[in-house]
C-alpha positions in Angstrom: 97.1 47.9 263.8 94.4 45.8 262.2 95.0 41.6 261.3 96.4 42.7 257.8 98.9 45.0 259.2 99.9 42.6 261.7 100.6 40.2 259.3 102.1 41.9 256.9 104.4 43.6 259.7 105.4 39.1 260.7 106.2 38.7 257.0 108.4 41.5 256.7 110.1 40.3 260.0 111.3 36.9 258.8 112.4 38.5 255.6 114.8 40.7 257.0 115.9 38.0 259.0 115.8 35.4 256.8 116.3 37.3 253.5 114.1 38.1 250.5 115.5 34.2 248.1 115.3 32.2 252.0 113.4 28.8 250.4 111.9 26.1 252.5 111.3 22.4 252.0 108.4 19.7 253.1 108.8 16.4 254.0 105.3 15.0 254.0 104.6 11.4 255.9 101.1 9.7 256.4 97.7 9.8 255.0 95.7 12.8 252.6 95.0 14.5 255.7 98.9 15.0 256.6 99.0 15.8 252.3 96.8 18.5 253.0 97.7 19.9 255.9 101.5 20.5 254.2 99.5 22.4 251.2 98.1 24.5 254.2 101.6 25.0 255.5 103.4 25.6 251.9 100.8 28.6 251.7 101.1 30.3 254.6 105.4 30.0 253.8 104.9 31.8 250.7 102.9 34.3 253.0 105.7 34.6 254.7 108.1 35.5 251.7 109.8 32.3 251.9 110.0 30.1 248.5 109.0 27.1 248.1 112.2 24.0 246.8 112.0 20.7 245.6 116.1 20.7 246.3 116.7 19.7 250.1 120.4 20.8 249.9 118.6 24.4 248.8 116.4 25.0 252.1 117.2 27.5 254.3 114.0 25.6 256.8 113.2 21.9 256.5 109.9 20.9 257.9 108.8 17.2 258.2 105.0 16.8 258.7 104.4 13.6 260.5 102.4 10.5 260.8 102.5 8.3 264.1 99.9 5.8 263.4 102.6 2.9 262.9 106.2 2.3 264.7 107.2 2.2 261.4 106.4 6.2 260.1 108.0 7.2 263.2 111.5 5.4 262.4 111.6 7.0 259.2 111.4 10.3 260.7 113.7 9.7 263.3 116.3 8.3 260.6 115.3 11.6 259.0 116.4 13.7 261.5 119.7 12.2 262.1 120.9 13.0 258.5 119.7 16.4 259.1 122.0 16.8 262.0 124.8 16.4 259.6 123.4 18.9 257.1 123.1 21.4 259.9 126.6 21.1 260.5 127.5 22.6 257.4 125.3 25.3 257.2 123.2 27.5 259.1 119.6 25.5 258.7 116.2 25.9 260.3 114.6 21.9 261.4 111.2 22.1 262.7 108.9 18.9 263.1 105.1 19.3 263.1 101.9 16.6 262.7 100.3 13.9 264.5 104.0 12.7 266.0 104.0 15.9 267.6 100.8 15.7 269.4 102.1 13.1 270.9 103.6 13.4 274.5 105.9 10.6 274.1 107.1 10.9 270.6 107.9 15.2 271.5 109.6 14.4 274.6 112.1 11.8 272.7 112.8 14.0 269.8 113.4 17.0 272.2 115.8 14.7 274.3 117.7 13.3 271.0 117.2 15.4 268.1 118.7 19.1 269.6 118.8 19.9 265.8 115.3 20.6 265.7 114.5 24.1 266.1 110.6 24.3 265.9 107.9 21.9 266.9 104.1 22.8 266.5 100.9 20.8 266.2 98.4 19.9 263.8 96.4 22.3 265.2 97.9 25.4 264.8 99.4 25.2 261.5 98.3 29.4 261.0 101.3 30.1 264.1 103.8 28.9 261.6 105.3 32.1 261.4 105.0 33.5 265.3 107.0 30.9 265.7 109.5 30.9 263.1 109.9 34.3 264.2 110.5 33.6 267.4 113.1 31.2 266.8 114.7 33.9 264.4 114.6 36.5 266.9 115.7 34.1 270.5 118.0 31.6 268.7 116.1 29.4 271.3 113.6 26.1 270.2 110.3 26.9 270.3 106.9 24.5 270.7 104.1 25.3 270.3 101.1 22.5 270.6 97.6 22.8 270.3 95.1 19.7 271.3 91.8 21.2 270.5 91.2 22.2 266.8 91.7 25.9 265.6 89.0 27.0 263.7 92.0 29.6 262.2 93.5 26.4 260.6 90.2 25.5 258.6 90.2 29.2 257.1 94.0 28.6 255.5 94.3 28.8 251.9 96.8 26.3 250.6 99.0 25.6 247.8 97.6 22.9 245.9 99.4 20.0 244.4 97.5 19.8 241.6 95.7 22.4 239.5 92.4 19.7 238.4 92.2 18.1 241.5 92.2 18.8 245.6 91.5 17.7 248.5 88.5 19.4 251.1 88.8 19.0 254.8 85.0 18.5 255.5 86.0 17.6 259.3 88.7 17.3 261.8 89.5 14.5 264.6 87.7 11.3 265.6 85.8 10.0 268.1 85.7 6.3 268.1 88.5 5.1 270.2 89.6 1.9 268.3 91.6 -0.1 270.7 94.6 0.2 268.4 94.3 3.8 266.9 95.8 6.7 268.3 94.4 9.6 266.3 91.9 10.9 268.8 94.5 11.9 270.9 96.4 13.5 268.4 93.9 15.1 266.0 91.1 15.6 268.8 87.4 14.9 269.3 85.3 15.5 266.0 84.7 19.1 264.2 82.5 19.5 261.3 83.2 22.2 259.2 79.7 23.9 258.4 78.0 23.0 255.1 78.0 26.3 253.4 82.3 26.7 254.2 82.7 23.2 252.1 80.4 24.2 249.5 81.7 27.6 248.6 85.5 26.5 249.3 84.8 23.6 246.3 82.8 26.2 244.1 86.4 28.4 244.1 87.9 25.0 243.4 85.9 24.3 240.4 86.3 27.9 239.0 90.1 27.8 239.3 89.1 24.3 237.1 89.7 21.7 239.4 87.5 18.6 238.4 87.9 16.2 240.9 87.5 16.6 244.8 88.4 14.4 247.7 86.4 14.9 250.6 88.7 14.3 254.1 87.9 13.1 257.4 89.2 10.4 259.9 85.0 9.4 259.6 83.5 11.1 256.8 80.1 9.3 257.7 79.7 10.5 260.7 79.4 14.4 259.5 77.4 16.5 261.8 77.6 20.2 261.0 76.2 21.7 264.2 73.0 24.0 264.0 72.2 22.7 261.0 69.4 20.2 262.4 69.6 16.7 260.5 72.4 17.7 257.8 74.2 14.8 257.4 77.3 13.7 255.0 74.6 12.2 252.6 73.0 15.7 252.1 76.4 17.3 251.2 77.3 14.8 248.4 74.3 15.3 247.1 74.9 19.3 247.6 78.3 18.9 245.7 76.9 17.4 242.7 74.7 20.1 241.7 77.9 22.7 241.4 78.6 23.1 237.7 82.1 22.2 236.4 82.6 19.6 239.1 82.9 16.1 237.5 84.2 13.6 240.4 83.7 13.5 243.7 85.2 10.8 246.5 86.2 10.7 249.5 87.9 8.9 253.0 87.8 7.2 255.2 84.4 5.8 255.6 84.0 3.9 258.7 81.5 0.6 258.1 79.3 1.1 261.4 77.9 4.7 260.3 77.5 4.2 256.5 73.8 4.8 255.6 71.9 3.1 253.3 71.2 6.5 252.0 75.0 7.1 251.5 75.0 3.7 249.4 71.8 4.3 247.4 74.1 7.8 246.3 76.4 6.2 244.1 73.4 4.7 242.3 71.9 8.4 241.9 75.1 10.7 241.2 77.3 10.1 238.4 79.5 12.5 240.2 80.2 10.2 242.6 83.1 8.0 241.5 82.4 4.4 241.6 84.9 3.5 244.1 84.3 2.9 247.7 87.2 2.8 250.5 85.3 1.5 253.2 87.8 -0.3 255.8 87.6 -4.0 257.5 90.8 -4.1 259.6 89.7 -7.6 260.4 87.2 -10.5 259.3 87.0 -12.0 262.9 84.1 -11.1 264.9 86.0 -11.6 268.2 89.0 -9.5 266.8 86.2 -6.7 265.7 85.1 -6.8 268.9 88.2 -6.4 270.4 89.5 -3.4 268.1 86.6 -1.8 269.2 85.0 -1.5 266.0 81.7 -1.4 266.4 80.4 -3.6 263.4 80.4 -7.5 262.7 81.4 -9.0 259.6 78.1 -10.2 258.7 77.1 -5.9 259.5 80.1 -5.1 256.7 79.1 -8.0 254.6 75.4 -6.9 254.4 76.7 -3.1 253.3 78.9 -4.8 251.1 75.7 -6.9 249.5 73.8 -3.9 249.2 75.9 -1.7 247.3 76.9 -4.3 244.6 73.3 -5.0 244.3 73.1 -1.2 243.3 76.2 -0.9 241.7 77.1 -3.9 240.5 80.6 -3.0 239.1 82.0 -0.6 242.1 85.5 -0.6 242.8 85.9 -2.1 246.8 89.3 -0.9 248.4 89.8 -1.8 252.7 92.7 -1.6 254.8 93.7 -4.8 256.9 95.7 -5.3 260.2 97.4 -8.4 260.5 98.3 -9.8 263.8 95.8 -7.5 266.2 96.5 -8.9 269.9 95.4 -12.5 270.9 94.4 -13.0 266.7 94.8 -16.8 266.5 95.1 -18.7 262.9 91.4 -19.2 263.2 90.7 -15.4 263.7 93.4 -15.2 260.3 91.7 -17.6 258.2 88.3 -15.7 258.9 89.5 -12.5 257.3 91.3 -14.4 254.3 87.9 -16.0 253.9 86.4 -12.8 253.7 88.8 -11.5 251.2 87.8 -14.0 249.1 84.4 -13.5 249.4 84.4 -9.8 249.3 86.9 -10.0 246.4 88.5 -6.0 246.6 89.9 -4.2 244.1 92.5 -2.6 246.1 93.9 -2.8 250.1 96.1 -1.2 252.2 97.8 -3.7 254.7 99.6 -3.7 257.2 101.3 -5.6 260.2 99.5 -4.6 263.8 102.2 -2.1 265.5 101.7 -1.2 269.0 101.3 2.4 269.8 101.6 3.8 273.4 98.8 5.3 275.0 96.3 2.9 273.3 94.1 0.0 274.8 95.9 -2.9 272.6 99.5 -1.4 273.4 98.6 -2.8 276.9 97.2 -6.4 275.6 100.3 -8.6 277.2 99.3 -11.2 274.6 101.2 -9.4 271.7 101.5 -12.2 268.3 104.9 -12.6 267.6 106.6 -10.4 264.9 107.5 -14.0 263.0 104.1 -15.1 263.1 102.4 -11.4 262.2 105.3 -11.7 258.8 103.8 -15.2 258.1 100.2 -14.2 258.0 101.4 -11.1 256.6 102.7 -12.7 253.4 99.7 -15.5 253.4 97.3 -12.5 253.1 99.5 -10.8 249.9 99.4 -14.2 248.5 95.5 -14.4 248.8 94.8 -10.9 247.3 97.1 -10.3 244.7 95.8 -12.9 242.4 92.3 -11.1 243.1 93.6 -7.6 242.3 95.0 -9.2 239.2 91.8 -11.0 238.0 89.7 -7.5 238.6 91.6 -6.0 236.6 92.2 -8.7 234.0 88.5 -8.3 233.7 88.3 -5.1 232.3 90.1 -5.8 229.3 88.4 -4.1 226.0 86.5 -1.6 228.0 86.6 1.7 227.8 87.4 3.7 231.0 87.3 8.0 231.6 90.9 8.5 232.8 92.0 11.9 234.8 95.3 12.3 233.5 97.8 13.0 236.3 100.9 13.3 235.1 103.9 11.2 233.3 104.4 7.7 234.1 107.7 7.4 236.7 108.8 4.4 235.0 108.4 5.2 230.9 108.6 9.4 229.9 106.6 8.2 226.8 103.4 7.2 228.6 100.9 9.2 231.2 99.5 7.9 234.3 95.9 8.7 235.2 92.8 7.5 237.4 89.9 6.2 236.5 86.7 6.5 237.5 87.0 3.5 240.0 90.6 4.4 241.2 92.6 2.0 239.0 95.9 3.3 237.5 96.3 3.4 233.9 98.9 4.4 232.1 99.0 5.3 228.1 100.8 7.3 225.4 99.9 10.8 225.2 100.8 14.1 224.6 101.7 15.7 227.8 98.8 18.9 227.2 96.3 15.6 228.6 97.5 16.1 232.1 94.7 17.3 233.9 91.7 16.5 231.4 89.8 13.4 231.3 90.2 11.0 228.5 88.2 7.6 227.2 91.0 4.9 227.4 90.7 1.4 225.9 92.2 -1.1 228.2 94.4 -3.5 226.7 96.3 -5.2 229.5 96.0 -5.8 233.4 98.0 -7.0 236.2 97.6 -7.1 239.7 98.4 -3.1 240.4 98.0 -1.2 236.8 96.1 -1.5 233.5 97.5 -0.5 230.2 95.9 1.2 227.4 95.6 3.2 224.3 93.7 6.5 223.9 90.3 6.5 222.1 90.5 9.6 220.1 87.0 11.5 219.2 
């Protein structure tokens, strides 16, 4: 019996004991890559026979893909579960838990311990096992895990369902190896993998001719792409790769990490109109002894200089960074350096959040923790600092014109759509709902600190 056979053989398994209308439903928590990684997993459930539900009360299996890079992702899973349990009481229901909270020893062990609802647990790793081990459940009535802590090269081969029809995410590697003091995601996602060149390239050339337009190129460090056996390839070389595929009209990507972004990489966004103008490139912290003891690698006069050079090329680039408030030992002085660098840098955009110890980690073990009062405090100060930025950014493009990929209707007003531009800003406008998924000139009319406004410029 050959791969096909075998497969097919599984599916018809879980149908017979599932039946032929059994639905599933995904909770997804965390970053793109955990986005992505549920596509991957919708796919391979339709593979299975199983349908896909927006309806939670509809499932037959619930799956929550999980994030564990803050306390606070892994309480909402937790309360998650617990409402499960009651759900499960009524009827017969299949839980399983899989992602980054899974790798984890700690985070398994408790929900094995607490959560006997939960029927399967499985890895990030081995997301193409899905339906062994549904099976295997199906078949034992027992709870079945299943982790793997070395990427499967099976995984990068999954199709997946994607989201959106114009737009996608690519994996373009796996894993990380830099070891910030605070981060946790080399031991759950692994040392680094680089998915060859050619894989990337033909996987976004099937993108493009199903019409996707836009791209988002993954990776826990997109700069530091390294395909192996292909001698000095580099992540520079593949934008510039992507941009020569006809049909393709926008290309990003993250994370980028500030010690390993080229000069080459910056001078790109100069060269390629493909590449959108819009750089997340992360500080976590504008203190050179709080850098130093993250473990980052960089100074803030390094990430000042790259910042320097790239508006000198691109003068209007859209800047987005994440920031971590209250880092071990950070004292107001440390504070008042990175709120002197936001001002300086002025972003467009951040993700923020308060510093949340996770076990297994270097800071986790710092005994001089800030206090949660004091992290709030800063916390708020540095809210207070950026939103009037954000707002003046975007007050700034008032009467311009900006090419907007229209995603969808606005969630607030069913008159208006909601759509990117070129530099990541939200926009919303009225429209006719056949815009969704084409890209449109938009004339901005008004701006505040998260959103712009606009009307349609018609041809």
């Amino acid at each position: 019996m050959n791969y096909i056979d075998q497969e097919d053989a599984l599916n018809y398994a879980i149908k017979e004991k599932l039946g032929s209308n059994a639905k599933y439903h995904i909770m997804t928590y965390g970053c793109q890559m955990n986005e992505h990684d549920s596509e991957k997993i919708s796919w391979v459930l339709d593979q299975a026979g199983l349908q896909a539900t927006d309806q939670i009360d509809e499932a037959d299996l619930i799956l929550l893909n999980t994030c564990s890079i803050r306390h606070s992702a892994e309480n909402k899973v937790y309360g998650k579960l617990g409402e499960l349990k009651a759900k499960k009481r009524e009827r017969n229901l299949i839980i399983a838990v899989c992602g980054c909270m899974m790798q984890r020893k700690e985070s398994r062990e408790l929900v094995l311990e607490k959560f006997k609802q939960v029927d399967i647990i499985f890895g990030t790793n081995n997301i193409h096992k899905l339906p062994d081990l549904l099976l295997q459940h199906l078949e034992t009535g027992d709870r079945i895990v299943n982790i793997e802590h070395s990427f499967q090269a099976t995984d990068d081969q999954l199709w997946a369902n994607r989201y959106f029809s114009y737009k996608s995410f690519v994996n373009i590697m796996y894993g990380c190896n830099n070891f910030c003091s605070y981060c946790i995601v080399p031991f759950t996602r692994g040392r680094e993998v680089s998915r060859p060149s050619k894989d990337i390239l033909e996987e976004v050339q099937t993108l493009v001719d199903s019409g996707v337009l836009e791209i988002t190129l993954l990776g826990q460090n997109v700069n530091s792409y390294r395909p192996g056996l292909e001698g000095d390839y580099n992540f520079t070389r593949l934008i510039y790769d992507l941009a020569e595929i006809q049909g393709l009209e926008r290309i990003r990507f993250m994370t980028s990490h500030p010690k390993d972004i080229s000069d080459e990489l910056l001078k790109a966004f100069k060269d390629l109109d493909k590449l959108c103008n819009f750089l997340h490139l992360p500080i976590q912290a504008g203190s050179n002894r709080v850098l130093e003891k993250m473990n980052r690698k960089y100074t803030r006069e390094d990430y000042l200089r790259k910042i320097y050079r790239l508006r000198d090329l691109v003068p209007d680039i859209a800047l987005c960074t994440d920031i971590m408030v209250g880092f071990p030992e950070e004292s107001e002085e440390d504070f008042q350096d990175t709120l002197d660098l936001v001002r300086e840098v002025e972003y467009d955009a951040a993700f923020t959040f308060l510093y949340s110890p996770r076990e297994g980690t270097k800071a986790a073990r710092n005994p001089n923790q800030v206090s949660q009062e004091i992290k709030k405090d800063r916390f708020d100060r540095l809210l207070d600092t950026m939103y009037p930025i954000f707002e003046k950014k975007n007050k700034a493009l008032i009467g311009k014109t900006l090419d907007v990929l229209v995603e969808g209707e606005s969630k607030h007003n069913g008159r208006m759509l909601s759509g990117r531009s070129d530099g990541f800003k939200l926009v919303h406008f009225e429209g006719e709902k056949d815009l969704i998924g084409k890209i449109v000139p938009v004339k901005i009319q008004e701006a505040n600190s998260f959103n712009l406004g606009g009307e349609r410029i018609h041809d």
